[in-house]
PLY file of the C-alpha trace (Angstrom):
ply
format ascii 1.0
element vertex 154
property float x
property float y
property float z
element edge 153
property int vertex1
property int vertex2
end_header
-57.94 -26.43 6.88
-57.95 -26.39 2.73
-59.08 -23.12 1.26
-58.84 -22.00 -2.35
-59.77 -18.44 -3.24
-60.93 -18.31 -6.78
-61.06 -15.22 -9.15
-64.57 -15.07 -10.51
-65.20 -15.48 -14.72
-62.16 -16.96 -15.03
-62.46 -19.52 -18.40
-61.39 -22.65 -17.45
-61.64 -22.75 -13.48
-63.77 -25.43 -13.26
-61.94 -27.65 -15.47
-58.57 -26.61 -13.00
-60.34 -27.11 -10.07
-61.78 -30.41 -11.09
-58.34 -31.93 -11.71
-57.55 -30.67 -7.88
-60.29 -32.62 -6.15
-63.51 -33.77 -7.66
-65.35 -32.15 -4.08
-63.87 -28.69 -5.79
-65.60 -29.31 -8.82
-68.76 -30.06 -6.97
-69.00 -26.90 -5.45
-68.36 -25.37 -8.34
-71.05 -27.51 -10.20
-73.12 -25.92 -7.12
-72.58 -21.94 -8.02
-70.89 -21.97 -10.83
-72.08 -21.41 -14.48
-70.34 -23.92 -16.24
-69.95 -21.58 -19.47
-69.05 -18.35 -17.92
-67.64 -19.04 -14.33
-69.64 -16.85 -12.77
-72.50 -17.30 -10.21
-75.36 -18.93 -11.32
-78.49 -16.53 -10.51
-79.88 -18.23 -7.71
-75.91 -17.98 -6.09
-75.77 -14.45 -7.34
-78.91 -13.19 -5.06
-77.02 -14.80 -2.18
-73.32 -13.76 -2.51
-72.11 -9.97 -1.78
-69.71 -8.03 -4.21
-66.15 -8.98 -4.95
-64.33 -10.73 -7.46
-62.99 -13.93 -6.39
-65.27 -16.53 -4.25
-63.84 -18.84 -1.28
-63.78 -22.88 -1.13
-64.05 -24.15 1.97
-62.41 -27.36 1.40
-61.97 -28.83 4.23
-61.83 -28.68 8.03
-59.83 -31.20 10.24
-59.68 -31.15 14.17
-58.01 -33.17 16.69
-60.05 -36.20 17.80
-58.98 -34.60 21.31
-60.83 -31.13 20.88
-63.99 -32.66 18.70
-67.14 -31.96 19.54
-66.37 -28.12 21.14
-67.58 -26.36 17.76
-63.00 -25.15 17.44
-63.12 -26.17 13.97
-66.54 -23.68 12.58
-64.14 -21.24 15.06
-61.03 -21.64 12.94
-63.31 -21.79 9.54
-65.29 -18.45 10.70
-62.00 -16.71 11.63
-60.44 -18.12 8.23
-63.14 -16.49 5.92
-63.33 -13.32 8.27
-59.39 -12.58 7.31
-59.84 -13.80 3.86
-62.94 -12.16 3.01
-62.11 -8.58 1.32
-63.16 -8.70 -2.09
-64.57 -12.32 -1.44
-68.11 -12.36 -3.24
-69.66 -15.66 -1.75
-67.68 -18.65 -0.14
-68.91 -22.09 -0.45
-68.45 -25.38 1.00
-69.53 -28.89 0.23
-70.66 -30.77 3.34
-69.65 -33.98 3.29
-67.63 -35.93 4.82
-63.95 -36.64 4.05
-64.02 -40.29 4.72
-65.11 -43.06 2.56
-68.25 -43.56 4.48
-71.19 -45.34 2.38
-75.18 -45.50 2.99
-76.86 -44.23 6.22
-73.43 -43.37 7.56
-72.51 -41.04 5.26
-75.97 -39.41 5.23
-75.79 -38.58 8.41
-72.31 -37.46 8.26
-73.28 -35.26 5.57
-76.21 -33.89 7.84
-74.43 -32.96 10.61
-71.81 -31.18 8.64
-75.00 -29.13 7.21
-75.92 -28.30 10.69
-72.28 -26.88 11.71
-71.90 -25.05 8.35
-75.58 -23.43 9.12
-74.63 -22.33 12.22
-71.97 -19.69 11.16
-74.40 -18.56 8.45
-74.43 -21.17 5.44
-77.14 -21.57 4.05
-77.72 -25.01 1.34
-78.00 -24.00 -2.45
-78.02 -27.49 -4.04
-77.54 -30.86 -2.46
-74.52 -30.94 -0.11
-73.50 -27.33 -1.64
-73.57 -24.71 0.82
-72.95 -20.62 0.28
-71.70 -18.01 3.04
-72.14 -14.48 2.05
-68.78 -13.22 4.05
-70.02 -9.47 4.15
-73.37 -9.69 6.15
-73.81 -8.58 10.05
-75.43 -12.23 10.46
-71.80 -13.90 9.17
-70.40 -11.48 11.54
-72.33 -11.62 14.34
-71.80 -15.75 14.17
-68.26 -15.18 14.77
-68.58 -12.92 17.73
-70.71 -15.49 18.78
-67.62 -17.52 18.77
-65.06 -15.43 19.64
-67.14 -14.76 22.97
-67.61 -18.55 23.59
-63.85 -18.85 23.35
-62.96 -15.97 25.71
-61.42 -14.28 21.97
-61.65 -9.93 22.91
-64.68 -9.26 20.33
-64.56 -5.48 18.69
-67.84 -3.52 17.86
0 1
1 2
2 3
3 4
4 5
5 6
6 7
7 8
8 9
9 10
10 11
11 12
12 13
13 14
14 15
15 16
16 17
17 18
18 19
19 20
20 21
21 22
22 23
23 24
24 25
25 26
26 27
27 28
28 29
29 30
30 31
31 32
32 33
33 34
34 35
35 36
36 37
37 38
38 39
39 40
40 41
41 42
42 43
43 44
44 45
45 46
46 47
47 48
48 49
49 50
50 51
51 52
52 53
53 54
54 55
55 56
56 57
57 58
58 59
59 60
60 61
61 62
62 63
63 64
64 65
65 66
66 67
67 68
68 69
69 70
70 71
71 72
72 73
73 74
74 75
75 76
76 77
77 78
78 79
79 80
80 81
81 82
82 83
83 84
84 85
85 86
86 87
87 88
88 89
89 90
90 91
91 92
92 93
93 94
94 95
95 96
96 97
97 98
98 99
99 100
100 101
101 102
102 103
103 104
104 105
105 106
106 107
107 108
108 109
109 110
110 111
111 112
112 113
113 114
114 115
115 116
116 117
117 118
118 119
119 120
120 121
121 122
122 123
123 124
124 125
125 126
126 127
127 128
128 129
129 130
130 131
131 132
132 133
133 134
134 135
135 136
136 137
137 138
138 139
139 140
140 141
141 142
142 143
143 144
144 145
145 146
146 147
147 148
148 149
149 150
150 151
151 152
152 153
């Protein structure tokens, strides 16, 4: 799993996070203002309060253990122990092959659906946003911790 937690209004993130990965400078380009660093509006009426924001970067399972939802697990415990003073975390879904065309649409699709599951919702094409502080995020990953036998607290 690749995460980056980002401090908020910083000048020059983007351009830093661009010459990581171009996928981090999508999802900036996503909730980002380019100018300030900060979320744009519509972000901004999604995301809770904090300071920083959360990339989910990337998830990568075992071929062996695909296909048994482990990996939106791992990501909801991730965010869940990352998330104090997190404002919004955000994820591009697609895929981290070189797929092409129909393939890669679909790829891209189905990443959408796992993201959405634990309580992303899409903000701009591929971009998705995860406010970390609401009962819905939460209740996701009890979800999850109960379909992994994981003791849940109240």
């Amino acid at each position: 799993m690749h995460l980056v937690r980002c401090p908020l209004g910083t000048p020059g993130l983007w351009e830093l996070l661009d010459g990581i990965s171009g996928d981090l400078a999508a999802v900036c380009s996503g909730v980002l203002d380019f100018d300030t660093c900060d979320p744009t509006n519509a972000v901004a009426e999604l995301g809770g309060i904090g300071s920083h924001f959360l990339i989910l970067n990337s998830v990568v399972c075992d071929k062996r253990v695909s296909r048994r939802q482990i990996g939106r697990w791992v990501a909801a415990e991730a965010i869940e122990a990352m998330s104090p003073g997190i404002e919004l975390v955000a994820a591009l879904a697609a895929p981290l092959d070189s797929s092409e065309g129909a393939e890669r649409v679909a790829a891209s699709a189905k990443l959408r659906n796992v993201w959405a599951s634990i309580g992303f919702v899409e903000v701009e094409d591929r971009v998705m946003v995860l406010n970390p502080g609401l009962r819905t995020t939460y209740a996701h990953l009890q979800e999850l911790r109960e379909r992994f036998g994981v003791a849940t607290t109240s």
